[in-house]
N, C-alpha and C positions, 0 to 999 in steps of 0.2 A: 574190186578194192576191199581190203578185210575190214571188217568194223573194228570200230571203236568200242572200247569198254567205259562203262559207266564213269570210274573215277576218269578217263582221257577226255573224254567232251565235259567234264567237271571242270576242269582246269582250262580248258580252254575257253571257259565263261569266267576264270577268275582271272584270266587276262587282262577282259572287258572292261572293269568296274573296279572302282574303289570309294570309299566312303565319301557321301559328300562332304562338302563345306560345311562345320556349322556353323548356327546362326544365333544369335540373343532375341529371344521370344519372349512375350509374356506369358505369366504360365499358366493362366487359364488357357493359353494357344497350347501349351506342352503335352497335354494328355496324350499318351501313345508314342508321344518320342524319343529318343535316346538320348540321353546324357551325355556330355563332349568333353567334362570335366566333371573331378570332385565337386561335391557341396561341401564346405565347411561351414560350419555355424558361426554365422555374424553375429547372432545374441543369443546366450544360454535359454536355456527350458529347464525350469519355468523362467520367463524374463525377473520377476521379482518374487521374496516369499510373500506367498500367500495362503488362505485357507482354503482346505478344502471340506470345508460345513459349512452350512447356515449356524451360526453362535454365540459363542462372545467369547472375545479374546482378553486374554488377563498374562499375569505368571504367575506359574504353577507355584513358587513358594506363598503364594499368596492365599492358596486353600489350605482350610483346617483341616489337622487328619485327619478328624473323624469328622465326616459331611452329616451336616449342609453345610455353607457357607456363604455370608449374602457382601453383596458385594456393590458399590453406585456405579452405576452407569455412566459412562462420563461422554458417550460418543457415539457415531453412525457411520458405518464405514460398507456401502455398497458395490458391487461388483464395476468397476469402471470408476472407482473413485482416483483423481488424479491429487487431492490435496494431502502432505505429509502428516499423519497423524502420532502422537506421542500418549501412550499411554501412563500416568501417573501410578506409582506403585497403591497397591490395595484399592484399584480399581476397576474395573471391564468395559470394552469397548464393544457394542452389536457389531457383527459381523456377517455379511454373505460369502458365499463359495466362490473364491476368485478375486475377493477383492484382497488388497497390502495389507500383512501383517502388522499391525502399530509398533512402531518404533518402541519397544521398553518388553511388549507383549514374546511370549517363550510357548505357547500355548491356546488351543483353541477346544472348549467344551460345545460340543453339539445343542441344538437347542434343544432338544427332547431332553435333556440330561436339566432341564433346570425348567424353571417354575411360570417362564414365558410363553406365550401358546405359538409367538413367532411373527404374526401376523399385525398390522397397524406399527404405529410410533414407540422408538426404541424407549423400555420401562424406566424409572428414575435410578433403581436398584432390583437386581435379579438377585437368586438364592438358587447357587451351584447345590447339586444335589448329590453328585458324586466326585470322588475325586478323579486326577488327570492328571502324567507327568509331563515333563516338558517335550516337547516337540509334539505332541500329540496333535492332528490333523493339519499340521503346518506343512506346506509341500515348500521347501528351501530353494531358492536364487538357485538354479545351473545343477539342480541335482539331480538330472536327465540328462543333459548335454551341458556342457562348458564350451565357452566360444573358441573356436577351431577343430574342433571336434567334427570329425569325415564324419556326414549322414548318410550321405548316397555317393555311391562309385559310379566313376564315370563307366557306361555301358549299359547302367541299370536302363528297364524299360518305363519309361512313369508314368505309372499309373493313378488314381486317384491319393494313395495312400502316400505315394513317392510326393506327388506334388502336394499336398497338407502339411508332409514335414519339412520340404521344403522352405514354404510359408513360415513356418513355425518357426525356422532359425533367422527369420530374416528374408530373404529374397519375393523381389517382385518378380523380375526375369533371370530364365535360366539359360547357359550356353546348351544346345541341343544341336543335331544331325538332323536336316530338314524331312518331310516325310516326301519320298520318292514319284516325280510327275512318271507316269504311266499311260501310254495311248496302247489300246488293245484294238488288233486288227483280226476280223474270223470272215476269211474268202473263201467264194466258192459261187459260180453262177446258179447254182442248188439253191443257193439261202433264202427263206422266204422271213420276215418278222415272225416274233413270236404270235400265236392266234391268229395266222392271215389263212384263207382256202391254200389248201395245195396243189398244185398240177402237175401233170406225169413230171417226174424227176425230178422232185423240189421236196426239201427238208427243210425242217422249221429251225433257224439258226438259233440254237443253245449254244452255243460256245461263247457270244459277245457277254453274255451276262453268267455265265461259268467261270469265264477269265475276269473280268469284272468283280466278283464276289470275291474270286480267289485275290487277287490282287489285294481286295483294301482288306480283308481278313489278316493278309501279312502286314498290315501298316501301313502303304503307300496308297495313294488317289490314283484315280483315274481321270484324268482329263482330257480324254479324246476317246471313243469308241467308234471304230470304225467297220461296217460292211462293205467288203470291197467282192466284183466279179473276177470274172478270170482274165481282164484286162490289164497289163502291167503298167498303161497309161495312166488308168481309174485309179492303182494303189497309189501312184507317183505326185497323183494330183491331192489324193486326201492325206498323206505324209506330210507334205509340202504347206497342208492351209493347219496342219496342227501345231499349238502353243507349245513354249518349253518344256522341254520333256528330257526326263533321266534314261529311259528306257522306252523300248517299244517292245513289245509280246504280238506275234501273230500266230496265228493254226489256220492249217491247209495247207497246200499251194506247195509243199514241199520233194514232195517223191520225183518220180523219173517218167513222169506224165508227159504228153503234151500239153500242158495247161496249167502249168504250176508258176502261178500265178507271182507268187513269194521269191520262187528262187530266179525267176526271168526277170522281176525286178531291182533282187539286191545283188545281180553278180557282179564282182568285183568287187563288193564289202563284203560281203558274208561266205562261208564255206558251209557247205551241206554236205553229210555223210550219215552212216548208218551204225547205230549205237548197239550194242549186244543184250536188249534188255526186250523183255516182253509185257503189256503191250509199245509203244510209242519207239517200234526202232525206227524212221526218218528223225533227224534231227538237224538245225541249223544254228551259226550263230556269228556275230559279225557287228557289223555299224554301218547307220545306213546313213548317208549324204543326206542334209536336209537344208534348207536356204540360210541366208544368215553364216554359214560357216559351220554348220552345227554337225556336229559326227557323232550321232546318239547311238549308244549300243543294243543290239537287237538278238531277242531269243526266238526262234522259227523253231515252232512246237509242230506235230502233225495232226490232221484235221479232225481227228475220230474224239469223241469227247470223253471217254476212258483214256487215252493216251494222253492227252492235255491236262487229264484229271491227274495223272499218276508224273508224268513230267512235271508239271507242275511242284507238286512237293518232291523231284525229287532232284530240282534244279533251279526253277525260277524263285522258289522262296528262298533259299540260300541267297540267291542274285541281290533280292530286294535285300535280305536282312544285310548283305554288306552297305549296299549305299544307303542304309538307315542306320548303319554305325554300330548296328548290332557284334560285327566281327570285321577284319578286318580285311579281309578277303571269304569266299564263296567256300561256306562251308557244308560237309555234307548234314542230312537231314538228322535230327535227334532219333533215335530210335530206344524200344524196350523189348526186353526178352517177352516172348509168349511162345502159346504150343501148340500144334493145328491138334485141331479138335476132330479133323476129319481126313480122310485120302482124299489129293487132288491133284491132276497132270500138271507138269510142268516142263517146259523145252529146255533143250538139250544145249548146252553151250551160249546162254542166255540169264539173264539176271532176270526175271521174273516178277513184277512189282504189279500183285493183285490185291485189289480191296476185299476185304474182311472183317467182318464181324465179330462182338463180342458176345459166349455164348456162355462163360462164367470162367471159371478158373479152375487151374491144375492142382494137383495135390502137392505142389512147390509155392503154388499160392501167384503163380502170374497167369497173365490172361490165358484162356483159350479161344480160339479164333478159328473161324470158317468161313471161306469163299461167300461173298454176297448174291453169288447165284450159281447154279449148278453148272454153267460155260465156260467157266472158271476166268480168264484176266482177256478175255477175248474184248477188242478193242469199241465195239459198238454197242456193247452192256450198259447205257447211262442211265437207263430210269432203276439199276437196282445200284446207281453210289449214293440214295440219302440213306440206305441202310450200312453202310459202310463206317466203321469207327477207329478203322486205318488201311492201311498198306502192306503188307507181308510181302519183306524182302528176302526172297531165295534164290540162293546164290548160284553160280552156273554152275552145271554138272555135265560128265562127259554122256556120250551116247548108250555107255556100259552100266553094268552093272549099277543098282540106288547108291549101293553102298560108298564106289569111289570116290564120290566128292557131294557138295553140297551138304544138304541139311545131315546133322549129326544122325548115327544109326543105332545098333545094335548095341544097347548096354547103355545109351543116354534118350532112351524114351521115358517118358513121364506119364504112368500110369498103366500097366498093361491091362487094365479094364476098361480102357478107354474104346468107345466105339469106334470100328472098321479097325485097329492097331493091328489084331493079329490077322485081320483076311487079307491085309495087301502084302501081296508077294515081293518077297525083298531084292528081286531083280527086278524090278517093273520099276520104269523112271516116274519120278515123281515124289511128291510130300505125301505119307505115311502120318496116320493118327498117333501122334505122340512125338512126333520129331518138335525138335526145338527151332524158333524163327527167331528175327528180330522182323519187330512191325514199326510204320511210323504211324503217329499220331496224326488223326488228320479235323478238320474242320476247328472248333473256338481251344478244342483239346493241344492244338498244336503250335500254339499262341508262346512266344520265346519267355524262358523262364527267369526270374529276376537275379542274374548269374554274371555278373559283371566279369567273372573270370573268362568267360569268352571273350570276350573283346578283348584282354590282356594276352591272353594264348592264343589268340589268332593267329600264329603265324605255322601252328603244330598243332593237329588236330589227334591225341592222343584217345578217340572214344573209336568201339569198335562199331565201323559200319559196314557190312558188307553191301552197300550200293556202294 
């Protein structure tokens, strides 16, 4: 059976999933969630004029031109004062930061600017010391925002800042896209817990808390984590005892084994085939029966924890970011231009998606990047991904000549002083020091950016990505 290419098993997860329902939250719950609607402003900003000094509020026709000028005190007007104050012409009113300008007052003089030290009970009469025209440290009713005024678009991600302005116009709760229930399954009768002894043919299971991380990294929870053997009783019975769930994520259990564990339990929901990318080509995906009625859709990543690592962003975060509202369907990964910094093999008729390092920048000014370890995207490399600061995706080339296809050649290198550029031979397959990539961003770096145009363009993904 011929594989499948990157963007075909893409789609065939944008099947799966669409945004969920949302929900009216309160919005200390909101942090991290998607927007399901505009915010408009229910009350202007600032809600009332106010000062912004510590002072005394007067009108400005009421200073001499040539200062000083003393002026009685008529008043007390503190930051959270609710009673209506009226200032009397040729008079001043003490004033803090934030509280109501007095009804009559055009003007607020600092109190450093006058003969008050600030401090204690407001004086009988103060003596302005310089002058000040009108409007001076007066922040005006709605001269931020006026009510109706879009703050946030719907899509945005809200974050602390999103939700303070939120507040700020008004709102207790916000319409939001719930954040996505997730049970991660990592089988294999291999798997021993983290820190337990080992015995011949047992590995210490890194993937439950790999898939885990990655999961709530992209915004979604985890509420069920599951190790399962190579039993397809054992995965049916811990599916079957997990809470409501958006999604299920598993690794292993996938290939053409006798013992794959994943696919002997989802057939007839799931289809499993072989994707054109290096590492992680098994791949599955589908929905799996669960009690209740429940048809939760499901991604069957393969076991190796490089492949889970690099599937991962280059399919399940897309996945979450639709049912977080993010887009509106499974889009592919953001990517940015860089340059390999180094020569590195790469297969032949294959999309190649290896972690890489940042090792400075090219004389174009975008990153330069190198292989996290010398093996280059080989799939059981996991203790060199926390050096890893993305993904370099290169694109399939034929078995001929570097030049035919994939990464750019001869006359679009970037830097011919760049080390290895001119020792690697330019028939030898593979990424050449200077060739151009696109990388994804990976770990807090690849966190979705406050871009509400995606979720309006969802439906045409106009950015160039070759995964």
């Amino acid at each position: 059976m011929a594989s499948l290419s990157v963007d075909q098993h893409r789609a065939l997860l944008a099947d799966l999933v669409a945004p969920l329902a949302p929900q009216v939250l309160p919005v200390a719950d909101c942090r991290g969630l998607v927007l399901a609607q505009n915010v408009e402003a229910r009350v202007p900003v600032p809600p009332f004029t106010n000062s912004a000094m510590d002072g005394f509020a007067l009108r400005a026709s009421d200073l001499a031109r040539a200062a000083p000028t003393r002026l009685p005190v008529v008043g007390d007007v503190p930051a959270g004062a609710t009673e209506q104050v009226s200032l009397p012409p040729g008079s001043a009113v003490r004033i803090m930061t934030g509280a109501p300008v007095p009804a009559g007052a055009d003007t607020v003089v600092k109190v450093e600017l006058t003969d008050h030290g600030g401090l204690g009970p407001a004086p009988e009469a103060v003596t302005i010391e310089a002058g000040a025209p009108a409007r001076a440290n007066v922040r005006l009713q709605g001269e931020v925002v006026g009510v109706g005024a879009t703050v946030l678009r719907r899509g945005n991600v809200l974050d602390p800042v999103g939700i303070s302005a939120a507040v700020s116009v008004g709102y207790g709760e916000l319409l939001v896209h719930p954040r996505p229930r997730v049970a991660v399954v990592a089988t294999g009768s291999e798997l021993r817990p983290p820190g337990q002894p080992l015995g011949h043919g047992q590995i210490p299971d890194s993937n439950s808390l790999l898939m885990r991380g990655l999961v709530e990294e992209a915004g979604a929870q985890v509420v069920a984590s599951i190790v399962c053997g190579d039993d397809p009783a054992e995965l049916r019975r811990a599916l079957a005892a997990c809470p409501e769930l958006d999604l299920v994520v598993t690794a292993g259990g996938i290939s053409a084994g006798a013992f794959e564990v994943v696919r002997q339990t989802l057939a007839g929901g799931a289809v499993f085939h072989h994707v054109a990318q290096q590492p992680g080509g098994p791949q599955g995906c589908g929905h799996v029966a669960l009690p209740g009625g429940r048809n939760v859709p499901v991604i069957c990543l393969p076991g190796n924890p490089v492949s889970v690592y690099v599937s991962f962003y280059a399919y399940v975060r897309g996945v979450i970011g639709c049912l977080r509202g993010e887009a509106r369907t499974v889009l592919p990964p953001r990517t940015v231009a860089a340059v390999a910094g180094a020569d590195w093999a790469a297969p032949a008729g294959k999309v190649q998606l290896i972690p890489v390092r940042l090792v400075g920048s090219a004389p174009s000014g975008v990153p330069l990047v190198v292989p996290v370890h010398e093996l280059g995207s080989r799939s059981h490399l996991v203790t060199a991904l926390p050096l890893a600061d993305a993904i370099a995706v290169v694109p399939p080339r034929p078995a001929g000549p570097a030049g035919e296809a994939g990464v750019r050649r001869a006359g679009e290198l970037e830097g011919a002083g760049l080390a290895g550029a001119a020792a690697a031979p330019r028939g030898q397959r593979g990424v050449s020091a200077g060739d151009r990539l696109e990388i994804i961003p990976v770990g807090w770096s690849a966190q979705p950016a406050q871009h509400p145009a995606d979720y309006e363009e969802k439906d045409s993904d106009d950015r160039p990505h070759p995964a």
